[in-house]
C-alpha positions as MATLAB code, in Angstrom:
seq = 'XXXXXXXXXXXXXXXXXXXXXXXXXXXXXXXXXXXXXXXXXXXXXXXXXXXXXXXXXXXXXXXXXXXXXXXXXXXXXXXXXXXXXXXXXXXXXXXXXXXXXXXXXXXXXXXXXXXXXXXXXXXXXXXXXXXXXXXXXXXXXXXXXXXXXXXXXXXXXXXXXXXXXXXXXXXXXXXXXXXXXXXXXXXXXXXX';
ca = [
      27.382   25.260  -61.111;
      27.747   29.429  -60.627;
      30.274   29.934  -58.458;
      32.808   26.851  -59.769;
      35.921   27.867  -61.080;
      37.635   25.694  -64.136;
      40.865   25.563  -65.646;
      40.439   24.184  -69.191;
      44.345   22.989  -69.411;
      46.047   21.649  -72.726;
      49.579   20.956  -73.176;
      51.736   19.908  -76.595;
      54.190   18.190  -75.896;
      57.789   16.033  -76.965;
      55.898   12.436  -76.729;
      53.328   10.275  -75.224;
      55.376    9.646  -71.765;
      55.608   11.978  -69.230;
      58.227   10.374  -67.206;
      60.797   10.930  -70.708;
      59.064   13.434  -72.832;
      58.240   17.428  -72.031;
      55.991   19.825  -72.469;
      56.554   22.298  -75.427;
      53.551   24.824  -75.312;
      50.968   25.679  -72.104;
      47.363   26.647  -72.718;
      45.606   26.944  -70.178;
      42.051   29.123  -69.347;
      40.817   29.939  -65.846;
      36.728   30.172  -66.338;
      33.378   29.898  -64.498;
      29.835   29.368  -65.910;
      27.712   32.427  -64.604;
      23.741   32.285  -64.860;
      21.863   29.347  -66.688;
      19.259   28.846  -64.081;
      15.642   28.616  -64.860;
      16.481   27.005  -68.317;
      18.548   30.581  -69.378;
      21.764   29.685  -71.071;
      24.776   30.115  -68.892;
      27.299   32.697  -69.648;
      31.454   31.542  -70.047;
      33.414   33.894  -67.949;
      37.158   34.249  -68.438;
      38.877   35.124  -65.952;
      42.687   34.953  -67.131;
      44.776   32.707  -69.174;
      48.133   31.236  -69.728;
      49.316   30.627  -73.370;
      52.875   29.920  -73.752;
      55.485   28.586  -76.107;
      58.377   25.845  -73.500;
      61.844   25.191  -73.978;
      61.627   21.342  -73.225;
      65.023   21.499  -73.266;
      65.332   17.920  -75.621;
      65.686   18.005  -78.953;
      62.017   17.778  -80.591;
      61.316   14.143  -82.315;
      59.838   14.602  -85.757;
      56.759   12.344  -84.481;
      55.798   14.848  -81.829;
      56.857   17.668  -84.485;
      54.250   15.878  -87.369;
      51.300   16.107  -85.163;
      51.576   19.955  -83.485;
      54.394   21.530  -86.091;
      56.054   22.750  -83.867;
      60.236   22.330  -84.279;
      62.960   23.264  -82.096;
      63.740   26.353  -84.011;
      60.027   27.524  -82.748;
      61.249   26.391  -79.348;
      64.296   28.586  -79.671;
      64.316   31.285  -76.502;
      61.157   29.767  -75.142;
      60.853   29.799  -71.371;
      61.410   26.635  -69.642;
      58.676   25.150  -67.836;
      60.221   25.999  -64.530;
      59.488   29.697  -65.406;
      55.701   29.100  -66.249;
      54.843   27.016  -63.411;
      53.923   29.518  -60.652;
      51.544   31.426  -63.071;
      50.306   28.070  -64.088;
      49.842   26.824  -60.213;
      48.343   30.442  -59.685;
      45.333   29.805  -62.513;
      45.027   26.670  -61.284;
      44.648   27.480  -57.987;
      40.834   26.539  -56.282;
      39.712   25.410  -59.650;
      38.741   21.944  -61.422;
      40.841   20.938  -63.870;
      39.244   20.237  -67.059;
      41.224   18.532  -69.998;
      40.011   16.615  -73.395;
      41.999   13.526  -71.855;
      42.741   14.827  -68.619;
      44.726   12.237  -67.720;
      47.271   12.724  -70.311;
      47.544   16.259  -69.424;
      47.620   15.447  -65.518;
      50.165   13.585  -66.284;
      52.644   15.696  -67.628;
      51.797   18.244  -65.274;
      52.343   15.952  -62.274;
      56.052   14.898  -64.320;
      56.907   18.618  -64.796;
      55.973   19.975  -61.281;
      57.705   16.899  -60.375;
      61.254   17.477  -61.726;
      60.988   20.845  -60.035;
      60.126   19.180  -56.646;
      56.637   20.716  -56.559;
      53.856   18.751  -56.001;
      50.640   19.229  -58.607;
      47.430   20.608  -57.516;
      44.866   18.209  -55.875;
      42.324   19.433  -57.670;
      39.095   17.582  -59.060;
      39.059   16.449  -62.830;
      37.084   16.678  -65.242;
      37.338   14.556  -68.852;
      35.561   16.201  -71.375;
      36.505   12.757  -73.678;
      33.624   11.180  -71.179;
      31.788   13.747  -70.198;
      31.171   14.242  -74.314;
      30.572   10.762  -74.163;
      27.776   10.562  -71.943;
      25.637   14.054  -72.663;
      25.978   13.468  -76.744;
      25.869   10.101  -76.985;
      26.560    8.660  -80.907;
      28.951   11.422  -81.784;
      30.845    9.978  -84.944;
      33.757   11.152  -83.276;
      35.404   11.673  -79.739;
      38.102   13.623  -80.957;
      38.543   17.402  -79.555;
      37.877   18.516  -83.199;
      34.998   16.198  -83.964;
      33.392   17.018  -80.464;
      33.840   20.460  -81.392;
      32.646   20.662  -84.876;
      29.690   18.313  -84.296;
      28.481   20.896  -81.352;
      29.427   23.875  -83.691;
      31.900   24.670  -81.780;
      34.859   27.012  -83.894;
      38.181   24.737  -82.394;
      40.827   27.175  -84.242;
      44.383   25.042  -84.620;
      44.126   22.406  -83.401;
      46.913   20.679  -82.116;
      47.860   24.071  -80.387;
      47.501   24.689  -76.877;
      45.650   27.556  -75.847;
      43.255   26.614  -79.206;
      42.829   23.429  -78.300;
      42.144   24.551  -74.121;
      39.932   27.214  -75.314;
      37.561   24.506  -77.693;
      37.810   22.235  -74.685;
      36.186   24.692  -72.353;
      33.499   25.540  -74.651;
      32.795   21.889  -74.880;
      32.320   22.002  -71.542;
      30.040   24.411  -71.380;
      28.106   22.890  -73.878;
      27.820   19.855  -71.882;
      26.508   21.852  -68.931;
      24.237   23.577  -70.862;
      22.820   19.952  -72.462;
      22.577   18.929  -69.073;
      20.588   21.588  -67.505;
      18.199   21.734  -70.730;
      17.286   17.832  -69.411;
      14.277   17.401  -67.380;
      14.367   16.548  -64.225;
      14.442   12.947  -63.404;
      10.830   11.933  -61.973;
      10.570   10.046  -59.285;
       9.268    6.488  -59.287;
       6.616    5.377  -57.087;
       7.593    2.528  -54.681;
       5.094   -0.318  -53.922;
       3.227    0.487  -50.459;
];
């Protein structure tokens, strides 16, 4: 796993659709696990980040606005995703995407990129929904914030982009470090 490079991505958005609704705020964390070998726990290295409030340039349903809080006056002067997507594409750039959901994010990164006539990064993916899933089995919760708070992991606000990309990466880790903590798998004898 040293060496990998991640990009723990999280976006708020205007709705559940990509192909009608925006993004309104970026988070998004370029990382690498360093060390961890020999049972040691692995180290998170940042190595930059994007956090941004978008212009989604729709008026903001009060749906979308109940779950993150955010309104179009907090949208007001925003960039528009068009100006965040080459530092976004940079971060991005030779690194797995990992995403609590990751299709849902993919999406609307694949939508936005799209109206711009850039294509999205083919990039591996990782979902930290299933990944969560199989390491902790029995979790109450799959949620980002019951993940997190079950691991005792801090998730700050959630609902909020670069909070929510930032708990996602440490859950991450945490499943990499769960993983490498395992025994090896022994092998079974077959019948001569």
């Amino acid at each position: 796993m040293s060496g990998a490079v991640f990009l723990a991505l999280d976006f708020e958005t205007t709705g559940l659709d990509s192909s009608r609704e925006r993004v309104v705020e970026i988070g998004a964390i370029r990382f690498r696990l360093e060390g961890g070998a020999d049972g040691g726990e692995a180290r998170l290295i940042e190595e930059g980040s994007l956090a941004s409030l978008v212009d989604p340039s729709i008026p903001m349903p009060a749906r979308a606005r109940a779950v993150h809080g955010l309104g179009d006056e907090d949208l007001a002067g925003a960039p528009p995703f068009r100006d965040l997507a080459l530092p976004l594409l940079s971060l991005a750039e030779g690194a797995s995407i990992v995403a609590h959901n990751v299709s849902f994010d993919l999406s609307f990164l694949v939508a936005e990129l799209g109206r711009m006539g850039l294509a999205a990064p083919r990039a591996p993916a990782v979902d930290t929904v299933t990944l969560s899933r199989k390491v902790f089995p029995g979790l109450p919760s799959y949620r980002l914030g019951s993940v997190a708070q079950s691991l005792g992991i801090h998730s700050g606000r959630g609902h909020r982009a670069v909070d929510d990309a930032r708990t996602c990466m440490r859950i991450y880790a945490a499943c990499a470090a769960a993983i490498g903590r395992r025994p090896p798998l022994r092998a079974r004898r077959r019948p001569c």
